[in-house]
C-alpha positions as CSV (number, residue, x, y, z in Angstrom):
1,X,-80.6,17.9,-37.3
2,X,-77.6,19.9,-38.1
3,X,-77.6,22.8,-40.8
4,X,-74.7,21.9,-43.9
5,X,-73.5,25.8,-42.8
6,X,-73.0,24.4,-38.8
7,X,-71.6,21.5,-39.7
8,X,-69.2,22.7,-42.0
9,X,-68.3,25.3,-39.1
10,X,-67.8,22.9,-36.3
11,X,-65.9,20.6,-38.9
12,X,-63.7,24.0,-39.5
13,X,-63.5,24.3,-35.9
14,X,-62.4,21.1,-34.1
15,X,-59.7,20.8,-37.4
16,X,-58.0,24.2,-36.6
17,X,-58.6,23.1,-32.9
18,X,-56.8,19.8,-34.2
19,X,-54.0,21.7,-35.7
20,X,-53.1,24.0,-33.1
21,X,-52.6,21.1,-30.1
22,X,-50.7,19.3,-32.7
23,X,-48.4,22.1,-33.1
24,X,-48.0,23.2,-29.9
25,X,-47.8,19.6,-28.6
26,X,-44.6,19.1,-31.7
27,X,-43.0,22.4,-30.1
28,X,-43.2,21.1,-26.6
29,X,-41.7,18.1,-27.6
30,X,-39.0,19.9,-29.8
31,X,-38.0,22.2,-26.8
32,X,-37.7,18.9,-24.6
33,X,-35.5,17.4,-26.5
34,X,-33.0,20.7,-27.1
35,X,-33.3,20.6,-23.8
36,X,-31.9,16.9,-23.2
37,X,-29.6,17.3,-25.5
38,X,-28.0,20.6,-23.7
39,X,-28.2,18.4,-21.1
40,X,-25.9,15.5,-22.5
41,X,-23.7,18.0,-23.9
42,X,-23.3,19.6,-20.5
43,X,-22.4,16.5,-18.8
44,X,-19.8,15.5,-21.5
45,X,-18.3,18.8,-20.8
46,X,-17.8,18.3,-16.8
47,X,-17.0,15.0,-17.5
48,X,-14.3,16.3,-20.0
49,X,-13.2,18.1,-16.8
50,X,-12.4,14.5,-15.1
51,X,-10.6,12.5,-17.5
52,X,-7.6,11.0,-16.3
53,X,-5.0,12.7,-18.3
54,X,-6.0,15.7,-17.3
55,X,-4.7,15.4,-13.6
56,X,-5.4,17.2,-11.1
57,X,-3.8,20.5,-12.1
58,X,-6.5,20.9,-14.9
59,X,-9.3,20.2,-12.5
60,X,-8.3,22.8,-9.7
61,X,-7.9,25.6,-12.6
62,X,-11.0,25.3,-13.9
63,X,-12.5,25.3,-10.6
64,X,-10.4,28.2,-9.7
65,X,-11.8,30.6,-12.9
66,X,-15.3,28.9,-12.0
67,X,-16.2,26.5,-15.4
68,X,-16.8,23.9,-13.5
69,X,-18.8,26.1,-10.5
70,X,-20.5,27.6,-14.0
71,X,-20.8,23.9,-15.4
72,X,-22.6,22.6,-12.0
73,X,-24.7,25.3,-11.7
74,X,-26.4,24.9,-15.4
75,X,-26.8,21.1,-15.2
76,X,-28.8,21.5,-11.8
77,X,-30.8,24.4,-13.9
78,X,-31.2,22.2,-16.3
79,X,-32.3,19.1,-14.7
80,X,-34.8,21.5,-12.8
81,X,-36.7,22.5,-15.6
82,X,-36.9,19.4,-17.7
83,X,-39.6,17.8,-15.3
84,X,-41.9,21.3,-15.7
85,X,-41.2,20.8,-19.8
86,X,-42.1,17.2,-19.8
87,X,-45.3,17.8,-17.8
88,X,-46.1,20.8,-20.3
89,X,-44.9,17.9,-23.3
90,X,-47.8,15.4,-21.6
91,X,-50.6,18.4,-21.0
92,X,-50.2,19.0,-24.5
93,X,-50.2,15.4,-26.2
94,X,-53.4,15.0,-24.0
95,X,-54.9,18.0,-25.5
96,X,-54.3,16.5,-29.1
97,X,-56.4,13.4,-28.1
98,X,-58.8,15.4,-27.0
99,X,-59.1,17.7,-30.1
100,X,-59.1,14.3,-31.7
101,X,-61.7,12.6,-30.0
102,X,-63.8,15.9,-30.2
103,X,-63.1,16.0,-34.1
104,X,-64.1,11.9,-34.2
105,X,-67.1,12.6,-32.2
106,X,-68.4,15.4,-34.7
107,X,-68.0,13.7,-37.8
108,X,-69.8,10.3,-36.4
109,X,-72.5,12.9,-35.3
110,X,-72.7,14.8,-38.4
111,X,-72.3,11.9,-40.3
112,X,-75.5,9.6,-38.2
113,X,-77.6,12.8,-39.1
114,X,-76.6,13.2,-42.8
115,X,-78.8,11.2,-45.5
């Protein structure tokens, strides 16, 4: 048997638990998408660079004062770290199902042992 005082103290516990994953896993996921959005916005911008109209002249300037060296470089940065913030996005989501199962498990227990 569990004491009301404990049980109210490990319910307490395994909600803040529950909060804390659930914000860190909606920061994660926030980031993540910033992140492929930059991204998108990136690849719009070289691909601004290649639009027919522009000719040839446009291309070899910006390559000469090094936007689209600049523009290369970020997108490869970019596409670097997304699979490290994606894997940080899943490590977190599986912590919030396991601050939920945690907080199921302790309420079916302290609930079986309640009268």
């Amino acid at each position: 048997m569990t004491s009301p005082k404990t049980a109210a103290a490990l319910e307490k516990l395994t909600a803040i638990k529950r909060q804390k994953a659930e914000q860190e896993m909606l920061t994660l996921q926030a980031e993540l998408r910033r992140m492929e959005d930059s991204l998108a916005a990136l690849g719009a911008d070289l691909s601004g660079l290649d639009t027919p109209g522009a000719g040839a002249d446009m291309t070899a300037l910006a390559y000469q004062q090094g936007r689209l060296t600049r523009l290369i470089a970020e997108i490869r940065q970019k596409q670097a770290a997304l699979p490290g913030q994606q894997a940080a996005a899943d490590a977190a989501r599986e912590a919030l199902k396991r601050a939920l199962y945690s907080e199921d498990q302790i309420a079916r227990l302290l609930g079986a042992s309640r009268p």
